[in-house]
MARZAKOL-644058 format. One record per residue (C-alpha): residue number from 1; residue in one letter; z negated, y negated, x negated. Coordinates in steps of 0.001 Angstrom, whole numbers, plus 524288, in hexadecimal, padded with zeros to 5 digits. Layout:
! MARZAKOL-644058
{NUM; 'a'; {Z; Y; X}},
...
! end
This chain:
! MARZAKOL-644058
{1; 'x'; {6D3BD; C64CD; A3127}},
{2; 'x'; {6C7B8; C5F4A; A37EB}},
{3; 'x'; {6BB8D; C663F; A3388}},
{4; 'x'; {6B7FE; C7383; A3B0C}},
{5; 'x'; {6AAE6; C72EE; A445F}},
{6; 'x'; {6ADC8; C758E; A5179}},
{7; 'x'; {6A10F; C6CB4; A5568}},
{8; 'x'; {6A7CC; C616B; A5361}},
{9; 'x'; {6B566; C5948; A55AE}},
{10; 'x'; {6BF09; C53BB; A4D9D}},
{11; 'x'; {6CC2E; C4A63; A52C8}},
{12; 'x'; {6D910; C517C; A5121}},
{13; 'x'; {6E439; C480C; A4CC7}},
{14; 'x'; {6E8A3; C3F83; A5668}},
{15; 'x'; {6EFB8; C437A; A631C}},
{16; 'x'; {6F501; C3914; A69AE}},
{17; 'x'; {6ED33; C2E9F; A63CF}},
{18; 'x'; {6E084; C3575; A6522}},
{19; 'x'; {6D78C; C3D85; A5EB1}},
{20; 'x'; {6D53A; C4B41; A627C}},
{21; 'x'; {6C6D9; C4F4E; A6373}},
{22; 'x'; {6C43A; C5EEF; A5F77}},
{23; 'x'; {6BB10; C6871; A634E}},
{24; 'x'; {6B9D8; C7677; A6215}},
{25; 'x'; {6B0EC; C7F20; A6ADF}},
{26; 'x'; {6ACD1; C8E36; A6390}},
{27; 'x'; {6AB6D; C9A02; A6D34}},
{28; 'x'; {6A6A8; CA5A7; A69BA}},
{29; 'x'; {6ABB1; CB4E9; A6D37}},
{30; 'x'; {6A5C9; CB47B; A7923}},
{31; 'x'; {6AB68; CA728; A7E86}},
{32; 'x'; {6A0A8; CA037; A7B78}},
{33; 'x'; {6A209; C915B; A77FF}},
{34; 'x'; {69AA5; C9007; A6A94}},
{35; 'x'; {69A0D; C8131; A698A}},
{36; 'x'; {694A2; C7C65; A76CB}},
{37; 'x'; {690B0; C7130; A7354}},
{38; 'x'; {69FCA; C6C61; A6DCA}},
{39; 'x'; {6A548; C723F; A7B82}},
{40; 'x'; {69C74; C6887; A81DE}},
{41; 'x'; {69E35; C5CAC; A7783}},
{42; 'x'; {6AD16; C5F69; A7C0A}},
{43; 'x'; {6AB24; C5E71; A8C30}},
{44; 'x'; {6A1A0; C5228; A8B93}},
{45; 'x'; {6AB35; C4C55; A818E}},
{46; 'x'; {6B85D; C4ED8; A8A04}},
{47; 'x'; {6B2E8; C4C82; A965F}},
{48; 'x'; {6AC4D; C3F13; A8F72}},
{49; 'x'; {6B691; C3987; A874A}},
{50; 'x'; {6C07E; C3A8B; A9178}},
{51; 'x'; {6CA3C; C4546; A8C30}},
{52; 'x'; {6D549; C47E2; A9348}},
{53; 'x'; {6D8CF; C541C; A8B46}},
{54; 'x'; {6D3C8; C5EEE; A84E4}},
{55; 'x'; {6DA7D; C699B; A7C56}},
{56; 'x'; {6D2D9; C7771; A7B9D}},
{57; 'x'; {6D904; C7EF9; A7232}},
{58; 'x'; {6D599; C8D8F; A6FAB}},
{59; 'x'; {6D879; C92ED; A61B6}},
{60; 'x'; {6DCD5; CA2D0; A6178}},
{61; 'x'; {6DD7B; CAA03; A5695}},
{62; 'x'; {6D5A5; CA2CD; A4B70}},
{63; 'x'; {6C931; CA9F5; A463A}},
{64; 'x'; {6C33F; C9B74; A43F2}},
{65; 'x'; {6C04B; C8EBF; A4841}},
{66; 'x'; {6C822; C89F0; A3BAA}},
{67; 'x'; {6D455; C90DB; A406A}},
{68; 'x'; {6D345; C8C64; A4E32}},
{69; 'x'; {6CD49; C7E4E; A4AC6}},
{70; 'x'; {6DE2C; C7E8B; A40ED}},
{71; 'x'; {6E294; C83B0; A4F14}},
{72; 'x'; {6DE48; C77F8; A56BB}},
{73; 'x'; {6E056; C6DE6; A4BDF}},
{74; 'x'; {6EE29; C7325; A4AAE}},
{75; 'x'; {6F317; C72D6; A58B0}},
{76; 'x'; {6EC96; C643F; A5AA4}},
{77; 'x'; {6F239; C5F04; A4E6A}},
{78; 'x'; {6FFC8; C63FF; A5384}},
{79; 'x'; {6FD3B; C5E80; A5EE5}},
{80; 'x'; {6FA60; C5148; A5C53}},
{81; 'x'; {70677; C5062; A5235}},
{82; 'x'; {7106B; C545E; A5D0F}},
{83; 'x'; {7085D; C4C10; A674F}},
{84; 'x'; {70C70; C3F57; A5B55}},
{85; 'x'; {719C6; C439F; A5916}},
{86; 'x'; {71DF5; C447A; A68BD}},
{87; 'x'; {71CFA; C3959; A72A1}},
{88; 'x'; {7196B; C4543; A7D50}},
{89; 'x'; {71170; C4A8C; A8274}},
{90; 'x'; {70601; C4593; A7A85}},
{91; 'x'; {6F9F4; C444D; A813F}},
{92; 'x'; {6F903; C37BC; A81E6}},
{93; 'x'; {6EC80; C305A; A872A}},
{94; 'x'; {6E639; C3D6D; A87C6}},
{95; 'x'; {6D997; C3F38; A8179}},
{96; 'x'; {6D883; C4DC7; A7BC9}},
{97; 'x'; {6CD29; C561C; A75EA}},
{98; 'x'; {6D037; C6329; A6EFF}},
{99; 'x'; {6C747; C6EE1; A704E}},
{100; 'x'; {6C90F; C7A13; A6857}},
{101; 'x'; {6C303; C882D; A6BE9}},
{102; 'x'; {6BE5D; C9178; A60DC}},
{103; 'x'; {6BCE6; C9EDF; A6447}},
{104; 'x'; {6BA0C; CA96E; A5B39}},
{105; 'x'; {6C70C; CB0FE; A5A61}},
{106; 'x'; {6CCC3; CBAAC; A5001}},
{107; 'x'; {6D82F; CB5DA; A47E7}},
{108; 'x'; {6E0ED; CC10C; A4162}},
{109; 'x'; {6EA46; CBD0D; A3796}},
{110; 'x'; {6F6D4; CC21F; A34C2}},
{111; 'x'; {6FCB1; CBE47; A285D}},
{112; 'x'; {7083B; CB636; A2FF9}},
{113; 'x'; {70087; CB007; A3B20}},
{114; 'x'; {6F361; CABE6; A40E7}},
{115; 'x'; {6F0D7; CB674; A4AE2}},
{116; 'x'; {6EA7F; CC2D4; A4EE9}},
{117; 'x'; {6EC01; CCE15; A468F}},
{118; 'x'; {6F3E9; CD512; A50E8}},
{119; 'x'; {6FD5E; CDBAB; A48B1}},
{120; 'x'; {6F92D; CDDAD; A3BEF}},
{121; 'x'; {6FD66; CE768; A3419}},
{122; 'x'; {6F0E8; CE677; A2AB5}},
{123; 'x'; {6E70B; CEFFF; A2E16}},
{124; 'x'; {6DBF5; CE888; A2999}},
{125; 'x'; {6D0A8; CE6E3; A3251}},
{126; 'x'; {6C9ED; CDBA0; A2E2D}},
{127; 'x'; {6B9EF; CD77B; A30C5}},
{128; 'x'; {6BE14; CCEB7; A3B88}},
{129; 'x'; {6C429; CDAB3; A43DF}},
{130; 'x'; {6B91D; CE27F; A42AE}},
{131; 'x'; {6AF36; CD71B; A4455}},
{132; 'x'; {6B5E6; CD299; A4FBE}},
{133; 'x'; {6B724; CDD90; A579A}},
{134; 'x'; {6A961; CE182; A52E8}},
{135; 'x'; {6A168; CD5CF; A5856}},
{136; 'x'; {6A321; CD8FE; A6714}},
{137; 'x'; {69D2D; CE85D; A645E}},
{138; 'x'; {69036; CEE4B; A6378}},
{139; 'x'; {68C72; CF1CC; A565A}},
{140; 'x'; {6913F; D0003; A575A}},
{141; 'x'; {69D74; CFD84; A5C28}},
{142; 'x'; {6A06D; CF334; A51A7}},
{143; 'x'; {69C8E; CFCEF; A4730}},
{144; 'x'; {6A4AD; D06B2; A4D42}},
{145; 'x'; {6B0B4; CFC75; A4BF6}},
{146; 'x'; {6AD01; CF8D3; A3D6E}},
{147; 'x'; {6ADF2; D07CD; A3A13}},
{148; 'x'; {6BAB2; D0994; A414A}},
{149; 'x'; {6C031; CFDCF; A3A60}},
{150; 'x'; {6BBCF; D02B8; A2CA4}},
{151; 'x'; {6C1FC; D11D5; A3116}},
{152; 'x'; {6D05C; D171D; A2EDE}},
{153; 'x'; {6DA9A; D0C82; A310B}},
{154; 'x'; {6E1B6; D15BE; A3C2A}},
{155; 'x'; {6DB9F; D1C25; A46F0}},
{156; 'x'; {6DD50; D2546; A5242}},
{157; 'x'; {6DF33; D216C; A6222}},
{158; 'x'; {6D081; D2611; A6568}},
{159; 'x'; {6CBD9; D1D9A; A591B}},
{160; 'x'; {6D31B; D1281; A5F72}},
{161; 'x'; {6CD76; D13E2; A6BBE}},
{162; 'x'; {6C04E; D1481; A673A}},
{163; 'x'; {6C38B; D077D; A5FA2}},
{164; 'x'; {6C70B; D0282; A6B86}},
{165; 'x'; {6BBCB; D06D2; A7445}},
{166; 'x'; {6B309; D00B9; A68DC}},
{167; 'x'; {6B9D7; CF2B3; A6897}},
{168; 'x'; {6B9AF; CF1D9; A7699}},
{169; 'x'; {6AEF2; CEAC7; A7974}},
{170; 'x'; {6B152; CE134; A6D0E}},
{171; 'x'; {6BD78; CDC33; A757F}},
{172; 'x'; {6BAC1; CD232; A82EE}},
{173; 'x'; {6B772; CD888; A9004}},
{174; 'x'; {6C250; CD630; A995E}},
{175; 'x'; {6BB3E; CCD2C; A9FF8}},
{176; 'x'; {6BAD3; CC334; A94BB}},
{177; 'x'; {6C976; CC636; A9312}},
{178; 'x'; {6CFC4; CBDE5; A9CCB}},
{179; 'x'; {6DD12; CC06A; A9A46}},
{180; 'x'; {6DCC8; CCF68; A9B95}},
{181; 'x'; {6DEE0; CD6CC; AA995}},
{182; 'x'; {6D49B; CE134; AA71B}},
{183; 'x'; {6CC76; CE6BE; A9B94}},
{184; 'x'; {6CE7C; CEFDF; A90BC}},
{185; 'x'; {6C90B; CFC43; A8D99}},
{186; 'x'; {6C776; D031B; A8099}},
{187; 'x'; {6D3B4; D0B30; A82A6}},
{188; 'x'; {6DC6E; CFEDC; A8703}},
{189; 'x'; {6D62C; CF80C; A793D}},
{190; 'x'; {6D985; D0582; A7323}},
{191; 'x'; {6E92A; D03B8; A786D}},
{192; 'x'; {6E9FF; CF785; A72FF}},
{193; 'x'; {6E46A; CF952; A66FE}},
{194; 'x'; {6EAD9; D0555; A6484}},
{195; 'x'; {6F9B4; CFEA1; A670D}},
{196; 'x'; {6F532; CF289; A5E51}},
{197; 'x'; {6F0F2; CFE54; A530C}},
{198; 'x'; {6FCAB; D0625; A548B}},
{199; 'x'; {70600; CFB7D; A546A}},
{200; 'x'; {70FD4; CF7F9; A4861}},
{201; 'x'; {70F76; CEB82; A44CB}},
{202; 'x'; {71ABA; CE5A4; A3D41}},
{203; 'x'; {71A64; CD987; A3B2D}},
{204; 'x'; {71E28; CD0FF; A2EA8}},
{205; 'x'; {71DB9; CC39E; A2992}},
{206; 'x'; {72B4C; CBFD0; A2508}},
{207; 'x'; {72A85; CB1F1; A1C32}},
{208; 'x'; {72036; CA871; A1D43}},
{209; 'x'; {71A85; CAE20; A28A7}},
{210; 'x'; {710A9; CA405; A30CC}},
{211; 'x'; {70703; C9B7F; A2A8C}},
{212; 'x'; {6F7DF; C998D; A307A}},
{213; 'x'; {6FDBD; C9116; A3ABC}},
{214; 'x'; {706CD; C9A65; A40DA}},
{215; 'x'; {7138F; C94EA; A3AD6}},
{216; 'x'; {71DD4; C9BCA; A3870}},
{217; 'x'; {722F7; C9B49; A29BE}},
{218; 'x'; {72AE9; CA8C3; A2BE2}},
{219; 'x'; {72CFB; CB2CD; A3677}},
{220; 'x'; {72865; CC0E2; A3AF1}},
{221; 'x'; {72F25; CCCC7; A3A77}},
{222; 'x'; {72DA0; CDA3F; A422E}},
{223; 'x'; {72474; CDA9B; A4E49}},
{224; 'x'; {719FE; CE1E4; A5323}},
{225; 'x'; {71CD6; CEE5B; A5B97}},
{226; 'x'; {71512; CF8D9; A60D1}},
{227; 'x'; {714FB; D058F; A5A25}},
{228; 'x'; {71450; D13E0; A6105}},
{229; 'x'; {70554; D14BE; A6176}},
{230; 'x'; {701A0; D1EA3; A57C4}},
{231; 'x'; {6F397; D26A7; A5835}},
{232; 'x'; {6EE13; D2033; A4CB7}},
{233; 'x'; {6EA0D; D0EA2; A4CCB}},
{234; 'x'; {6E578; D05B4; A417C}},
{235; 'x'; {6DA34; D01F5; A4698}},
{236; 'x'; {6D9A4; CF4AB; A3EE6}},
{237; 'x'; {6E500; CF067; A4550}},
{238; 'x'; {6DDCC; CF5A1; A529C}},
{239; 'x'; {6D1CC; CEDCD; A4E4B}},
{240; 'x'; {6D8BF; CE3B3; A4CB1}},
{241; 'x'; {6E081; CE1CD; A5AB9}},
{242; 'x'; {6D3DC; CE408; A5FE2}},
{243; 'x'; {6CEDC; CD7F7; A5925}},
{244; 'x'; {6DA70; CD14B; A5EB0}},
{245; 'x'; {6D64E; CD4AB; A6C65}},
{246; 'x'; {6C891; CD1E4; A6B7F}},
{247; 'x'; {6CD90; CC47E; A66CA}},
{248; 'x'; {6D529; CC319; A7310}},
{249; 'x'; {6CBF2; CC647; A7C0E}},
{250; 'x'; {6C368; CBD3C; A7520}},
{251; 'x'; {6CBAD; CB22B; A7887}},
{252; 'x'; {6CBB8; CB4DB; A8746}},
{253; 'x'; {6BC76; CB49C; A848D}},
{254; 'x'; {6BB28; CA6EC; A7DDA}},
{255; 'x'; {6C4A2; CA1ED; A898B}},
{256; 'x'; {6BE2E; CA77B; A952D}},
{257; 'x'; {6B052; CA4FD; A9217}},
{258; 'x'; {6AF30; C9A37; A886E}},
{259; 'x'; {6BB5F; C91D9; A8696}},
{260; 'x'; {6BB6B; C9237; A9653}},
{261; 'x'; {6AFA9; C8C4A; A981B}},
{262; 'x'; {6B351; C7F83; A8F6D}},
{263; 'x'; {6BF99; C7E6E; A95E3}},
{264; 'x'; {6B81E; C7F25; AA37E}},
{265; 'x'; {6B0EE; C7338; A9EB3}},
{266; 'x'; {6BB42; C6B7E; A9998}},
{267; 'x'; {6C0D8; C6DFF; AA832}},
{268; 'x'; {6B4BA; C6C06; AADF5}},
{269; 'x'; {6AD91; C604C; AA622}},
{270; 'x'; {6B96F; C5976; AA1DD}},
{271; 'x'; {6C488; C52CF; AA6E2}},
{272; 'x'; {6CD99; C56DC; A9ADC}},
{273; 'x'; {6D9C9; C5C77; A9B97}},
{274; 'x'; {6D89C; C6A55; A953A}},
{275; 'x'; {6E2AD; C6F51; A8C81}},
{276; 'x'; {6E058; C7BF9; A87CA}},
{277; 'x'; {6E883; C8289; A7AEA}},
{278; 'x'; {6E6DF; C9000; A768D}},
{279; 'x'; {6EF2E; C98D9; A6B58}},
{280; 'x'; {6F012; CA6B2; A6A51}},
{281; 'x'; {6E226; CAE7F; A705E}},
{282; 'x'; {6DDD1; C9DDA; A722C}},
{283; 'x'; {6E6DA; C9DF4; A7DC6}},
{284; 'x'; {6DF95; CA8B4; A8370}},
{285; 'x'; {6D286; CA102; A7FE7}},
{286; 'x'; {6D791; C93BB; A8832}},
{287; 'x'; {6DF48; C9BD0; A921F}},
{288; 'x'; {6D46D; CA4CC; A963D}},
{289; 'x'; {6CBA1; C9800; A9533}},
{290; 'x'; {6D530; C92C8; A9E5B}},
{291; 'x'; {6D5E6; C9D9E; AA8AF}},
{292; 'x'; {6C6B5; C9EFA; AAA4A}},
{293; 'x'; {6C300; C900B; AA65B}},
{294; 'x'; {6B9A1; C8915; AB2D7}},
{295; 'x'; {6BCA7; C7B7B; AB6C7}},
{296; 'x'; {6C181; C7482; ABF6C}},
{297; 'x'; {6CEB7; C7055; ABB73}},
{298; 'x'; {6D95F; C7635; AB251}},
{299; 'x'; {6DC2A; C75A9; AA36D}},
{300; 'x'; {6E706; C6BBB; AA254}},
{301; 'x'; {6F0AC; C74EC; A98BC}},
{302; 'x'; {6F020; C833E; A900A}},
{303; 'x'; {6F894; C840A; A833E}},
{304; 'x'; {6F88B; C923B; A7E34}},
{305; 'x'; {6FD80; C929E; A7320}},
{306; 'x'; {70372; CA1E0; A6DC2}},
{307; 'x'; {6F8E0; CA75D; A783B}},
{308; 'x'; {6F386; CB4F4; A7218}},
{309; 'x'; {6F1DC; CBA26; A81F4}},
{310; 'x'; {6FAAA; CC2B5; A8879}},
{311; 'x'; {707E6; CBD0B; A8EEF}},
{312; 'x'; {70528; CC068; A9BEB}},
{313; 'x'; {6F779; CBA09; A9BED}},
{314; 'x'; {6FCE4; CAE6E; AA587}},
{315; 'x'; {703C6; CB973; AAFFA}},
{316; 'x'; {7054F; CB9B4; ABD36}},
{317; 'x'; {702EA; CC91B; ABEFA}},
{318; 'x'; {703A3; CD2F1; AB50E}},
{319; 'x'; {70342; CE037; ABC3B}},
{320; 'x'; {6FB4D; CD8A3; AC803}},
{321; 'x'; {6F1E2; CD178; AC0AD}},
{322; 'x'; {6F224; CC35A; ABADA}},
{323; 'x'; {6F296; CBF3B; AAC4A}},
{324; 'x'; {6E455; CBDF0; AA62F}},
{325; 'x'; {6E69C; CAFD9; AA3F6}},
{326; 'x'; {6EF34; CAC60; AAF11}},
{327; 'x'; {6E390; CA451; AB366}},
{328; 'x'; {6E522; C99F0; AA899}},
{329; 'x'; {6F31C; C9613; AB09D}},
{330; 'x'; {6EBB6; C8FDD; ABCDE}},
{331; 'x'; {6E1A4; C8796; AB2EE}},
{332; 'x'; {6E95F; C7F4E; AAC03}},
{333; 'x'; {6F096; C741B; AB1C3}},
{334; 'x'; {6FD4E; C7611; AAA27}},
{335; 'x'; {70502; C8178; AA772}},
{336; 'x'; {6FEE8; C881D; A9B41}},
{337; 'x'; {70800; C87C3; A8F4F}},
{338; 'x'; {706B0; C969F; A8745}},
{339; 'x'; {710C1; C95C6; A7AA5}},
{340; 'x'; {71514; CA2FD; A7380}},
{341; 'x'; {71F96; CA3ED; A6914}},
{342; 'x'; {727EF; CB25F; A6371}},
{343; 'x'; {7224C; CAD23; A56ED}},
{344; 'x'; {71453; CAF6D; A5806}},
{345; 'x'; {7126F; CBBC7; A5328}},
{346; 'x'; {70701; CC1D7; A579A}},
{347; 'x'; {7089D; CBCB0; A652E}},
{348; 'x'; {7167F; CC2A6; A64B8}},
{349; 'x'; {71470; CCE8D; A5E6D}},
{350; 'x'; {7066E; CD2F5; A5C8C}},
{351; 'x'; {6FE20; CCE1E; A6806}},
{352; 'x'; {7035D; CD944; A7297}},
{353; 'x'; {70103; CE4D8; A695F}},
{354; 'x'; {6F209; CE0B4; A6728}},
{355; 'x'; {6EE3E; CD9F7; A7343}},
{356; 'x'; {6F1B6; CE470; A7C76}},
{357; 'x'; {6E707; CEA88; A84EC}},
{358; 'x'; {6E896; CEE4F; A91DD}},
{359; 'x'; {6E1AD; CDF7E; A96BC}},
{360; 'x'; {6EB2E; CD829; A8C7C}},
{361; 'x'; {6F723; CD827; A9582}},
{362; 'x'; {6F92F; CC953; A9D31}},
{363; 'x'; {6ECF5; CCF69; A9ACD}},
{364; 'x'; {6EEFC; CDB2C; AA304}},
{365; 'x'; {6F5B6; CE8D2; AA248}},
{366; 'x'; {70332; CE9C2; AA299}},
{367; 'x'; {7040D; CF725; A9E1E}},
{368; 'x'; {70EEB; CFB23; A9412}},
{369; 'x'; {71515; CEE0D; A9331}},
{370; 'x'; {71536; CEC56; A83F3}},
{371; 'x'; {71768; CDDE8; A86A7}},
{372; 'x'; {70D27; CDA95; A8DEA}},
{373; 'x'; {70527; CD9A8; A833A}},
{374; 'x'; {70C4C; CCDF3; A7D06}},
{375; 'x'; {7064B; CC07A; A7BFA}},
{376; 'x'; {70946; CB301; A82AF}},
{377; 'x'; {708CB; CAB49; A74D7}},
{378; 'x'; {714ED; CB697; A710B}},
{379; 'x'; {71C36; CB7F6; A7DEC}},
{380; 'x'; {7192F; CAD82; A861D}},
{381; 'x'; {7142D; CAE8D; A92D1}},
{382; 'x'; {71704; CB9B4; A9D69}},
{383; 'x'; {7154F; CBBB7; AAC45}},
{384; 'x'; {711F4; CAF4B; AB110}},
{385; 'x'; {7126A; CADA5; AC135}},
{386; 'x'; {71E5C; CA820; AC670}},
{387; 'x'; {7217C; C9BCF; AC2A3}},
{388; 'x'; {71447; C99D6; ABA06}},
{389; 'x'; {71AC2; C999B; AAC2D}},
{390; 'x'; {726FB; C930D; AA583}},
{391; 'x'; {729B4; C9628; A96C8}},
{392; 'x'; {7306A; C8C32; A8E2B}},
{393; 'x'; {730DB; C8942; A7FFB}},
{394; 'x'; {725C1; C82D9; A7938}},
{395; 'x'; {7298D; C7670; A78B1}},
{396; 'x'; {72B68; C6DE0; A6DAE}},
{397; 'x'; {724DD; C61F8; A6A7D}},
{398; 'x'; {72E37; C576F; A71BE}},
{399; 'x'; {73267; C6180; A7AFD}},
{400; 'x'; {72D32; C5FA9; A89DE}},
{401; 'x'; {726DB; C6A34; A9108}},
{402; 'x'; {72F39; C6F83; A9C2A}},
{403; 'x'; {7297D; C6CB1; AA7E3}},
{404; 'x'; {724BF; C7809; AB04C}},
{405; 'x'; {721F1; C7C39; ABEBD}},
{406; 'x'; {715A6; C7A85; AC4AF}},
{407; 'x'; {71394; C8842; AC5B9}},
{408; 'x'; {715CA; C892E; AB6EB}},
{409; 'x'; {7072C; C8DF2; AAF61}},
{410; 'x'; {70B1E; C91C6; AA389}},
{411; 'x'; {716AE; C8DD9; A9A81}},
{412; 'x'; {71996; C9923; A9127}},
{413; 'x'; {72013; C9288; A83B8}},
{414; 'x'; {727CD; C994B; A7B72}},
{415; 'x'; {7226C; C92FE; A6DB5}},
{416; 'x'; {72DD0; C9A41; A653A}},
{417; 'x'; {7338B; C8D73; A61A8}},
{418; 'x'; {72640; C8769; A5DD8}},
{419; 'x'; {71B2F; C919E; A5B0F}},
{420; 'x'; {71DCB; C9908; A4EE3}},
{421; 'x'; {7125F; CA2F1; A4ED1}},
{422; 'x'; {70655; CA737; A55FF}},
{423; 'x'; {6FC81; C9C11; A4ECD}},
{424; 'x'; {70819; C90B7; A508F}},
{425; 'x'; {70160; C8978; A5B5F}},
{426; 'x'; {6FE31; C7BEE; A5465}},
{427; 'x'; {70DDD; C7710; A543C}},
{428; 'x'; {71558; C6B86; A59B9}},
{429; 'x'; {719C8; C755E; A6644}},
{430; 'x'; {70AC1; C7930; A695F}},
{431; 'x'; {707BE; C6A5E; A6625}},
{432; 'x'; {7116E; C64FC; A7023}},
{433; 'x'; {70C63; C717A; A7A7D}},
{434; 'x'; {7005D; C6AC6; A79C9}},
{435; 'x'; {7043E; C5CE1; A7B18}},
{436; 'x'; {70B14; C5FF7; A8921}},
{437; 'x'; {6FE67; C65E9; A8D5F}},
{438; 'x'; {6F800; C5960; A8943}},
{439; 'x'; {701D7; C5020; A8F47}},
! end
């Protein structure tokens, strides 16, 4: 693999008979782009070399650059074999540049798959969760959490609302969470947490489970299901959902303020196509990017790939107000492709019993609907307006893409046939998704 400093490029192999410049832009927690000066190095050199195409690609649930850096070497690789082993639709006489975002997210991992911790049955806490949670809160309150977290392993429904109350302020303010229909207070945090704590979770590798890459080598048995909610929650696993939500909110963060701002420019200084690829809480990064991006034109194509947001985050009207992200519909120019698959586990089975605040839902209430919790990158997506979504199987390389009616936004693809787990995004049916956005 090409050597790791996001200051400089290296030339993927060959798509199309050319070369495939690299760069990667940092952003820290707050949104803010880290590496200025490679964000402008990318504009002047797009908007002076005459590229008709770029790529931004947003990483989700890698701890490091390394990870993400195997992320985006993975999916191009792919896609340059499939683009040399089809006659269409290969980009041809396109000139593309490939931007990578690092952000600095939280990877949990289960013992079967890359993903969040959702589910674990493991109860321990480790630095990270503490650490993570801590670096948002004033000295007392983090030494308040540190003493919790070192306490009893169970504790009591006041306990858990005082946890709550504490971690509250570690987690986004509504207004940085762009997909969420109103904000959350300690005792909606203290709901959540408290059905995430309380809940049995049951599941178990069978043979050969996944590898690092999300493939399967065996299958799952059992599911997750919510338990009667008893008066006593591990607080580790409580710690730990939290983490997951801070993570989440962190994403909407790096879209809205940062990754928005260099996809405003691209728009704005450029006359590149932009293609824009996200997986798991990265499709919240590009997609909130997307719905609150300046400029004065529109991204040419989204790919999310097993999006970690809620399904009904495109809708029409959930209980009289819009989806979060419905926005992202009117600023692309074609309909924005969103995969999901039964066999990614967390997505499937996990995601709705941790992510579940009040502002999670499409994001917004829909009280006592256990459902509404669940994920697009599991279920698909839900709710669309009239006429604004069809849903087809992924296609497989060879295969055509249906066409679609003009009123068609989003295409919801059933990956079953070609996504084998939540980290399975680098494969020949991702590859060839990517190659019709291109063409």
């Amino acid at each position: 693999m090409p050597p790791i400093n996001p200051q400089r490029i290296y030339d993927f192999p060959s798509l199309s008979a050319q070369q495939i410049p690299f760069y990667a832009l940092t952003f820290d927690k707050a949104g803010t782009c880290t590496s200025p000066a490679t964000c402008d190095a990318v504009i002047d050199r797009v908007a002076a070399e005459g590229y008709s195409d770029v790529i931004l690609f947003s990483h989700g649930w890698n701890n490091d650059w390394e990870d993400a850096n195997a992320v985006y070497h993975r999916f191009l690789t792919e896609t340059a074999a499939i683009a040399d082993a089809h006659s269409g639709p290969p980009p041809v006489m396109r000139k593309i540049l490939y931007l990578g975002m690092i952000w600095p997210s939280a990877a949990f991992v289960w013992p079967w798959e890359d993903g969040p911790d959702i589910a674990a049955t493991d109860d321990t806490v480790t630095v990270d969760d503490v650490a993570i949670l801590s670096e948002d809160l004033p000295e007392a309150a983090a030494q308040q959490l540190a003493q919790l977290s070192a306490g009893p392993d169970m504790i009591d429904a006041a306990t858990l609302h005082d946890l709550a109350a504490l971690l509250l302020p570690a987690l986004a303010p509504a207004e940085a969470d762009d997909d969420s229909g109103n904000g959350t207070t300690a005792q909606d945090l203290a709901d959540s947490l408290a059905q995430g704590s309380a809940t049995a979770a049951a599941p178990a590798p069978v043979t050969g489970g996944f590898d690092s890459g999300g493939v399967a080598g065996g299958g799952l048995v059992g599911e997750v299901k919510p338990a009667g909610l008893s008066d006593l929650f591990g607080i580790r696993k409580a710690l730990r959902l939290a983490t997951v939500l801070k993570m989440k909110d962190r994403a909407g963060v790096v879209g809205r303020r940062g990754v928005a701002e260099t996809l405003g420019r691209l728009l704005a200084e450029t006359p590149a196509r932009v293609h824009l690829v996200g997986h798991s809480y990265g499709a919240k990064v590009v997609l909130s990017a997307l719905s609150h991006a300046p400029g004065p034109r529109k991204a040419q194509s989204a790919l999310v790939l097993q999006p970690a947001i809620n399904r009904f985050a495109f809708s029409a009207d959930v209980l009289g107000r819009p989806g979060g992200l419905r926005p992202a519909l009117t600023r692309v120019e074609r309909p924005i492709l969103a995969t999901h698959s039964v066999h990614d586990f967390p997505l499937r089975h996990a995601f709705h019993l941790a992510v579940n605040r009040r502002k999670d839902i499409g994001e917004v209430d829909i009280a006592g609907v256990f459902d509404a919790y669940h994920a697009m990158g599991g279920y698909g997506v839900a709710a669309p307006a009239a006429g604004e979504m069809d849903a087809i199987d992924l296609p497989a390389p060879g295969n055509g893409y249906p066409g679609s009616a003009a009123t068609v936004r989003v295409r919801s693809l059933d990956g079953r046939s070609g996504i084998s787990g939540h980290a399975d995004v680098a494969n020949p049916h991702t590859a060839w998704a990517m190659l019709h956005n291109l063409a």
